[in-house]
C-alpha positions in Angstrom: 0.0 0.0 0.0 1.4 3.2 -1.1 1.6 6.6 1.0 -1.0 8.1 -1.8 -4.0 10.4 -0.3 -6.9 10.4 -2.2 -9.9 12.7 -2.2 -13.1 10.5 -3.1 -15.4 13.7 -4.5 -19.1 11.8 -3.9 -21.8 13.5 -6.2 -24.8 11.3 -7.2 -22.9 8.0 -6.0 -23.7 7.6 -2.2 -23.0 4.2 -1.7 -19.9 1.8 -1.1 -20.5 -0.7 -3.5 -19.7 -0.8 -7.4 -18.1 2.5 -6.9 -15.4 2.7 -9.2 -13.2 5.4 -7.9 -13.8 4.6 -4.6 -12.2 1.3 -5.6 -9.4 3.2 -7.3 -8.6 5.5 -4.1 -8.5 2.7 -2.1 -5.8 1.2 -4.4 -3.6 4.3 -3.9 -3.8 4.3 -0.1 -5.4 6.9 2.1 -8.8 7.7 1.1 -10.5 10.8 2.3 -14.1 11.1 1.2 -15.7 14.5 0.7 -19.5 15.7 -0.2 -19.8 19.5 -1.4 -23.1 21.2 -1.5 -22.8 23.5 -4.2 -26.7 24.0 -5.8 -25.6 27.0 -7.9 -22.8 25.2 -9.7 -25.6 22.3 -10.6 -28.0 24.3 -12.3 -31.7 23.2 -13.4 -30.2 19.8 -11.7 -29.6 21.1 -8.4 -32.5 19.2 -6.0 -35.7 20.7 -5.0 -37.6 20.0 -1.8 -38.3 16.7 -1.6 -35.0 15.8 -3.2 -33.2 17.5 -0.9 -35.2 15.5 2.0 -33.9 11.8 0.3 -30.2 13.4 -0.2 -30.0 14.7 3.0 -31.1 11.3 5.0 -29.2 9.4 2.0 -26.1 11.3 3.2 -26.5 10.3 7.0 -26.7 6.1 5.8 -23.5 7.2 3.7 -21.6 8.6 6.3 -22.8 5.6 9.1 -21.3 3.1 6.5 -17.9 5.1 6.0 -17.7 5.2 9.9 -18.1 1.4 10.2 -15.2 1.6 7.9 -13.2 3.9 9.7 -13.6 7.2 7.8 -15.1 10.2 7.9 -17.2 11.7 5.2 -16.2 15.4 4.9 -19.0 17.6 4.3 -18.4 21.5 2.9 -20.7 24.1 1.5 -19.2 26.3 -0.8 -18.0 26.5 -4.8 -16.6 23.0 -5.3 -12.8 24.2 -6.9 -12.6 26.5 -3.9 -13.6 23.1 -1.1 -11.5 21.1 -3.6 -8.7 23.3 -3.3 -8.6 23.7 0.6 -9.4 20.3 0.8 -6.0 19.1 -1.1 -3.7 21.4 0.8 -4.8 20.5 4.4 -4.8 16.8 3.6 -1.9 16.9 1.4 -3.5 15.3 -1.1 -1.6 13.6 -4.0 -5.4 12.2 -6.0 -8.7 12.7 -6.8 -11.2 10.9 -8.2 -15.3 11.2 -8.5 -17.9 9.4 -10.9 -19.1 11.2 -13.7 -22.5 13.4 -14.0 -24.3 13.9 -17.4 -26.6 17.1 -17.1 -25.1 19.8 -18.4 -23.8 21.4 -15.7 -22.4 18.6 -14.3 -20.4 17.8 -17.6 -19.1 21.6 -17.3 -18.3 21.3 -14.1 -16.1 17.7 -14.7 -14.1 19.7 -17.4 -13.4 22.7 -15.3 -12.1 20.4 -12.4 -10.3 18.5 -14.9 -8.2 21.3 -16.2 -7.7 23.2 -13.0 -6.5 20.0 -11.1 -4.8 18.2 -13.9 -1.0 20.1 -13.5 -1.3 19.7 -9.4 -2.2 16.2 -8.3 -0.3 13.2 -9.5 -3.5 11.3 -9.9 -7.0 12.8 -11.3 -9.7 10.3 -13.1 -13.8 10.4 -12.9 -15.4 6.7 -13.6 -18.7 5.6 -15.4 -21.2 4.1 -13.0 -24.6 6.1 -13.4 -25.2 4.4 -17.0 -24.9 1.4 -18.4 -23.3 3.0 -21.6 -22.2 6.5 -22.2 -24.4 9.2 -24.1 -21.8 10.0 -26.6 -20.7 6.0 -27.6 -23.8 5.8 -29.6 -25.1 7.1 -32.8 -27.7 6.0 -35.5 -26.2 4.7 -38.9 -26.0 8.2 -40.0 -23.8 9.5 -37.0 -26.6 11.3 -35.7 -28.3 10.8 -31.8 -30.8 8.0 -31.7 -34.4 9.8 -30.9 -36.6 6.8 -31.4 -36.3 4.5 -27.9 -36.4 0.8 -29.9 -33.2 1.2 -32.2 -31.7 3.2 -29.4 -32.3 0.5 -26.4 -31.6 -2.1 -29.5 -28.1 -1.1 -30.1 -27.7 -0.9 -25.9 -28.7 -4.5 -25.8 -26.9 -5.8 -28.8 -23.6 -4.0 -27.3 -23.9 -4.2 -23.5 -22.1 -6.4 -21.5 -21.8 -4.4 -18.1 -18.9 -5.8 -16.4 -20.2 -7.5 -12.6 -20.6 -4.8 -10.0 -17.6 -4.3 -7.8 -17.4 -5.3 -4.6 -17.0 -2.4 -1.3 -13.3 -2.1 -0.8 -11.5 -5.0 1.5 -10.0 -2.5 3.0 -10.4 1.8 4.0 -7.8 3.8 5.3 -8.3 7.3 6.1 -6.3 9.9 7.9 -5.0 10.0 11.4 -6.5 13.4 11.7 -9.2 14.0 9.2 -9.6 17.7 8.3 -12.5 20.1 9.1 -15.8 19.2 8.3 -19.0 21.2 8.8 -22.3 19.3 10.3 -24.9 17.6 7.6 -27.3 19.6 9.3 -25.0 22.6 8.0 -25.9 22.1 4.1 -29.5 23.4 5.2 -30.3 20.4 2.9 -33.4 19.3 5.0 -36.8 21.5 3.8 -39.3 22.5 5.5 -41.8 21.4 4.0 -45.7 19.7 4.8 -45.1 16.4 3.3 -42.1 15.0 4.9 -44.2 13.2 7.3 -45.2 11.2 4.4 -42.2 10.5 3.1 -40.4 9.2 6.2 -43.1 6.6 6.9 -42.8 5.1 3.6 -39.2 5.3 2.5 -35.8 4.2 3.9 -33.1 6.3 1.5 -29.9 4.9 2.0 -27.7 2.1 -0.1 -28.8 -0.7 2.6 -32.2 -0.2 1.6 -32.0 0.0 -2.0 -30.3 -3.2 -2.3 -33.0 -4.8 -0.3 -35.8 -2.9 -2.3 -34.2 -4.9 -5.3 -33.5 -7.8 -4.4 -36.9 -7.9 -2.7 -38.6 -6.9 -6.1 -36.6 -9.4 -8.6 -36.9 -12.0 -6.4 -41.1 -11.6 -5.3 -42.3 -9.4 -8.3 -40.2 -9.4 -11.3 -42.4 -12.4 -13.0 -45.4 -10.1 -12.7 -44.2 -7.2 -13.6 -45.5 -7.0 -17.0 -49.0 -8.0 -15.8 -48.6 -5.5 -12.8 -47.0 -2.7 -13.6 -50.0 -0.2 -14.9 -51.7 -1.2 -11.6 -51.6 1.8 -9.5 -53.5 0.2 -6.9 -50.8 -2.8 -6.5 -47.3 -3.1 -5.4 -46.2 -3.7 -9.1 -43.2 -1.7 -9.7 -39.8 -1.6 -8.1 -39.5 2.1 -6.5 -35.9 1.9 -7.2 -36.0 5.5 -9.2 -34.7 7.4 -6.1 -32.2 5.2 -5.7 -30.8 4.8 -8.7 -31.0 8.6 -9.0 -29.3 9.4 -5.9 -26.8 6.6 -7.1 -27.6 4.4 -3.9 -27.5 1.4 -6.3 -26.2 1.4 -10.1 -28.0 0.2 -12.9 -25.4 -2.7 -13.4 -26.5 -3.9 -10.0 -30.0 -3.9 -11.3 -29.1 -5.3 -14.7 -26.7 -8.1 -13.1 -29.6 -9.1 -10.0 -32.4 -9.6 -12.1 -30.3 -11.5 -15.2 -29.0 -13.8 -12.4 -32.8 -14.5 -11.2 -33.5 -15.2 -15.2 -30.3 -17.6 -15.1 -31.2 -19.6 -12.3 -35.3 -19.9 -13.1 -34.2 -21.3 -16.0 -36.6 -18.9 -18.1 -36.0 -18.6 -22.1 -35.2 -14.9 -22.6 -37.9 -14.7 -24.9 -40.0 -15.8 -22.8 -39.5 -13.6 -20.1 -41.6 -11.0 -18.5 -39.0 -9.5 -16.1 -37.2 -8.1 -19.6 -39.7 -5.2 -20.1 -38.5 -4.1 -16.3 -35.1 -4.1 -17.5 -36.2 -2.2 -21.0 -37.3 0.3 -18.1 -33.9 0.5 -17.2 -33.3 1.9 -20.6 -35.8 4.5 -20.7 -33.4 5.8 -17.9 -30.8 5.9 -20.3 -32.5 6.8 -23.0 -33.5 10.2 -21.2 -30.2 10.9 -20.0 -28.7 10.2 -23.6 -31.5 12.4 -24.9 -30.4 15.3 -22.4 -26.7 14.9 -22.7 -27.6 15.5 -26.8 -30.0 17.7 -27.0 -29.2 19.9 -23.5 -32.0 22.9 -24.6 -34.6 20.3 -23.6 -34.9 21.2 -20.1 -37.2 24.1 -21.0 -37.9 23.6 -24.7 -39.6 21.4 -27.1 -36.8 19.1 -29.0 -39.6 19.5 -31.9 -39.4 23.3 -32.8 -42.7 23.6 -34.0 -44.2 23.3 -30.4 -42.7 26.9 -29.8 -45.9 27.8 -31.0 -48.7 25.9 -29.3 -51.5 27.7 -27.9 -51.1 27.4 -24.5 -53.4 29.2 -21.4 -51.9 31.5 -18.4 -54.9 30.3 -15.7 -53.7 29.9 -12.5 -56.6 28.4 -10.5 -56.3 25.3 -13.0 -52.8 24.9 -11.9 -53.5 25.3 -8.0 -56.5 22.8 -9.0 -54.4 20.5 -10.6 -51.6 20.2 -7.9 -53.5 19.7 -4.6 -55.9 17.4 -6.0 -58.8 18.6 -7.0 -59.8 18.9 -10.0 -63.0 16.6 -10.0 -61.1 13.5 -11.6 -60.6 11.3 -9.0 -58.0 9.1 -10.8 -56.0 12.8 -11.4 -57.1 13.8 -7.7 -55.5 10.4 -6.2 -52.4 10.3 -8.3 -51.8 14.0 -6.7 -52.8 13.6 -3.2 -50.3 10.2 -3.4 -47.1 12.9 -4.6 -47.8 15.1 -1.7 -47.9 12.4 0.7 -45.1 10.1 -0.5 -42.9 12.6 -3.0 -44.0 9.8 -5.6 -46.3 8.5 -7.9 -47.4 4.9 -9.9 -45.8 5.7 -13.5 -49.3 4.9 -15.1 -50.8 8.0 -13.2 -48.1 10.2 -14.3 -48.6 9.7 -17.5 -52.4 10.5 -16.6 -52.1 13.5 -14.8 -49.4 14.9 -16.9 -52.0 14.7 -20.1 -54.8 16.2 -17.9 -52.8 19.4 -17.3 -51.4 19.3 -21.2 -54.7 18.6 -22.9 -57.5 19.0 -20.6 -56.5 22.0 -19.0 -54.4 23.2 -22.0 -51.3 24.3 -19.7 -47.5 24.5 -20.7 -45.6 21.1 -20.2 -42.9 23.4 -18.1 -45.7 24.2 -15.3 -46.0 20.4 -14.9 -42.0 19.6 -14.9 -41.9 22.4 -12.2 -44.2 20.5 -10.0 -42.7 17.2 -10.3 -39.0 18.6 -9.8 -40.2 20.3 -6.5 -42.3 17.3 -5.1 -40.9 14.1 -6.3 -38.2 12.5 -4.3 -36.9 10.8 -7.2 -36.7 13.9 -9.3 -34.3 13.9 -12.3 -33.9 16.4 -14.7 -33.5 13.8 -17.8 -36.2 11.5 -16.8 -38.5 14.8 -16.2 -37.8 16.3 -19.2 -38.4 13.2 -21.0 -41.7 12.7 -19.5 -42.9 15.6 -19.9 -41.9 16.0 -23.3 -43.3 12.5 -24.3 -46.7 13.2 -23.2 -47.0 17.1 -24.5 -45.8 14.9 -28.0 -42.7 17.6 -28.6 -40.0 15.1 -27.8 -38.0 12.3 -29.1 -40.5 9.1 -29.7 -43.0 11.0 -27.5 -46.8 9.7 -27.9 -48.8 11.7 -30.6 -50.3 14.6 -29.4 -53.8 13.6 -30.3 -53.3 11.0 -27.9 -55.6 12.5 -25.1 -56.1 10.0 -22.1 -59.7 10.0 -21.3 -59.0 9.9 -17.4 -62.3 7.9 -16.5 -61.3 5.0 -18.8 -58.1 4.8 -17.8 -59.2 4.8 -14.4 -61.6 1.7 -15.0 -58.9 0.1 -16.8 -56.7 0.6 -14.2 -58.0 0.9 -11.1 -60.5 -1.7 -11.5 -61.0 -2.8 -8.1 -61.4 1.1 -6.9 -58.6 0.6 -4.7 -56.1 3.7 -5.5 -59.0 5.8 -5.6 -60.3 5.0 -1.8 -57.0 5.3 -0.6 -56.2 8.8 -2.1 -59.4 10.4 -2.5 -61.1 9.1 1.0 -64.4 11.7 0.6 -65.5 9.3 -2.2 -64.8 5.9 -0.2 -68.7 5.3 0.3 -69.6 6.2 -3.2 -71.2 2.7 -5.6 -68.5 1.4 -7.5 -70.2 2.4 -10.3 -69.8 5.9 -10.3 -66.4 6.3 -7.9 -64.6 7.2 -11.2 -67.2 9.8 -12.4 -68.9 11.1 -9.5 -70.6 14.5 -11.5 -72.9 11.2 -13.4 -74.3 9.5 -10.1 -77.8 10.1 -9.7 -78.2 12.2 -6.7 -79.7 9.4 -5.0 -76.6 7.4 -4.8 -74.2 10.8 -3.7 -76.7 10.9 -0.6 -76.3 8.1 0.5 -72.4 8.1 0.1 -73.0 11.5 2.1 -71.1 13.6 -0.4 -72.7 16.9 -2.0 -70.6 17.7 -5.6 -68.9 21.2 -4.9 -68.6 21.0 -1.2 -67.3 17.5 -0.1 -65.5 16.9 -3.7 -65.3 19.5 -6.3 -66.7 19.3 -9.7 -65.1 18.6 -12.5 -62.9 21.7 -13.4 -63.5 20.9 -17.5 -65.6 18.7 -19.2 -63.7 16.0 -20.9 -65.4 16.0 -24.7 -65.0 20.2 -24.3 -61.2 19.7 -23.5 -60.7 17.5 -26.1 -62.2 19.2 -28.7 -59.9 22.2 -27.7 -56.7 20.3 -27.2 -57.1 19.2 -30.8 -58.2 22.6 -32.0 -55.0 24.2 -30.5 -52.9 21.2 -32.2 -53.6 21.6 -35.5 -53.1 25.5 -35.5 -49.2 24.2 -35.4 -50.0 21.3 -37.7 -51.3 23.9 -40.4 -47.9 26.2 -39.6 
């Protein structure tokens, strides 16, 4: 073991395992582990509230794992050359070493630390390890970037071997004396904010967890997740998004777990359902290939023509739309369920997301807004995507003409009335029958599920044939452009 000191700059990596320049410091010698909260260097990717509420108890599992080890995450707050600067001097530092980011400012932020550091430490490398392949290793046949997901996720497939997940280093050794640190508390990263109560009864950030969460999911739920997975009102899906954002697991960890389950079943590739999880793996990639391309996308359409589109300026809608209550229950739910938890059933999204685009004819931005603030697995290429997708001005997104009608979708997937009881509990006692649409029970049936329309639960705040009719008006004013 050398006498080499290494600063281990942790990002959107807070975990132990399959951390490739964590393995590399420890190779050197000394490691000394750093987090720096810096929100203005990481522009539109810098965490809103309940972001900052799974980073910040993310960062307390990460620094009780170092300590088992016998080091001592360092935690600064300031411009991350400047930390990075101080840092190296007090510990004398010889390396450093981080894994790579892919939003725009994070790739300008790796080149500037790159050049500033490159004539002054002996040792300075950043690692792959939030992708399973690299935005700029692919292009279509005419050199171009991919924009439709199958060829895209097609060529990932037909290339990708990810190599098996490293292990957590044998062996940590840290300083003596470890230099200054401020408190976790000191980052301010913990919001105040109404719906942490939520959250902390129904998450555990932290690396521990996630591995649990996916073993737990290959293992019990991956066979059913094609049959499962647009059931809101089921356990269906894997909830690993926060972790993979925050980098508590990788997706080679993911890709390697569930391929082993496959392996040991016995269960023809073809003929296996777990597959569409993993091709939800590369919708992950996908969007952060996407943003890593085409880096306007955060607030504009990748299509230009959507420049254009008619869109409204009406507040109340948007107040309406994110509390809940805008007289769809299957909209209402899906909302109530990202206050409380900082999450929502992927099927919903997709719901709600139309309702606010074609219903209430409202920019796509208003909705990535919300989501970035509330969701605790908030990422600004996975958002954009999203949003993009359903307003139809992105790459492969779904035609615009596409307009979810929010009671069918409801039936379809909420068939046993389930979601909606749980997140829209005025309505519990309302016939099954008209739970979905309560504006077409006879009045009959509202008294006697004790709810008056406009006082217990609001009416509807547009009529669904109306909306439609208008989405589709406003559309083809930019088709005929």
């Amino acid at each position: 073991m050398s006498e080499a000191t290494t600063i281990v700059w942790f990002r959107r990596d807070l975990r132990l395992s399959d951390n490739a320049a964590l393995v590399a410091a420890a190779r050197r010698g000394r490691v000394v582990p750093v987090f720096i909260w810096s929100p203005e260097e990481e522009g539109a990717a810098a965490p809103a509230a309940a972001a900052k509420w799974w980073l910040h108890r993310s960062l307390e599992r990460l620094q009780e794992a170092l300590r088992q080890r016998g080091l001592e995450l360092v935690f600064r707050v300031g411009p991350y050359e400047q930390e990075l600067q101080k840092l190296r001097a007090e510990v004398n530092a010889d390396g450093l070493v981080w894994n790579r980011r892919y939003e725009p400012a994070g790739i300008e932020v790796d080149r500037q630390i790159k050049a500033v550091f490159a004539e002054r430490l002996d040792y300075i490398k950043s690692f792959p390890g939030y992708l399973l392949v690299e935005p700029w290793t692919l292009l279509n046949q005419s050199q171009s970037p991919f924009k439709v997901f199958t060829p895209f996720w097609k060529r990932c497939v037909g290339n990708l071997n990810p190599p098996e997940p490293l292990g957590i280093p044998e062996q940590l050794i840290g300083l003596e004396e470890g230099p200054a640190s401020v408190a976790l508390e000191d980052l301010d990263l913990f919001p105040q904010i109404p719906w942490t109560e939520g959250m902390e009864a129904n998450w555990q950030p932290g690396e521990r967890d996630a591995l649990d969460r996916m073993e737990t999911f290959v293992q019990e739920r991956v066979l059913d997740y094609l049959d499962q997975r647009n059931r809101p009102d089921l356990v269906g899906t894997s909830r690993l998004s926060p972790s993979l954002h925050f980098g508590e697991i990788t997706p080679a960890q993911v890709w390697h777990c569930a391929r082993r389950f496959a392996e040991r079943a016995k269960i023809p590739e073809g003929h296996w359902k777990g597959w569409q999880f993993l091709a939800e793996v590369g919708w992950r990639e996908f969007a952060a290939y996407l943003l890593y391309h085409f880096p306007h996308t955060v607030t504009q359409p990748l299509r230009p023509e959507f420049e254009k589109f008619p869109t409204l300026c009406e507040p109340e809608l948007l107040k309406a739309w994110q509390r809940g209550k805008t007289g769809y229950p299957i909209v209402d739910a899906g909302m109530r369920e990202l206050w409380h938890l900082g999450w929502m059933h992927n099927r919903v999204r997709m719901i709600v997301a139309s309702f606010l685009i074609k219903h209430l004819l409202l920019p796509w931005q208003d909705g990535a807004a919300w989501f970035w603030d509330t969701l605790v697995d908030a990422d600004l290429a996975s958002n954009t995507l999203g949003w993009q997708w359903t307003a139809g001005c992105g790459a492969d997104a779904a035609p615009f003409f596409r307009i979810f009608n929010p009671v069918t979708q409801a039936e379809k997937f909420d068939p046993q009335r389930d979601y909606i009881r749980r997140w829209v509990p005025e309505l519990t006692r309302l016939d099954d029958r008209w739970i979905h649409c309560p504006w077409m029970a006879p009045e009959s049936a509202l008294v006697r599920a004790g709810i008056k329309l406009g006082v217990d639960y609001p009416e509807p705040v547009v009529d669904h044939a109306a909306a439609r009719r208008r989405a589709l008006d406003a559309y083809e004013t930019i088709r005929r452009r």
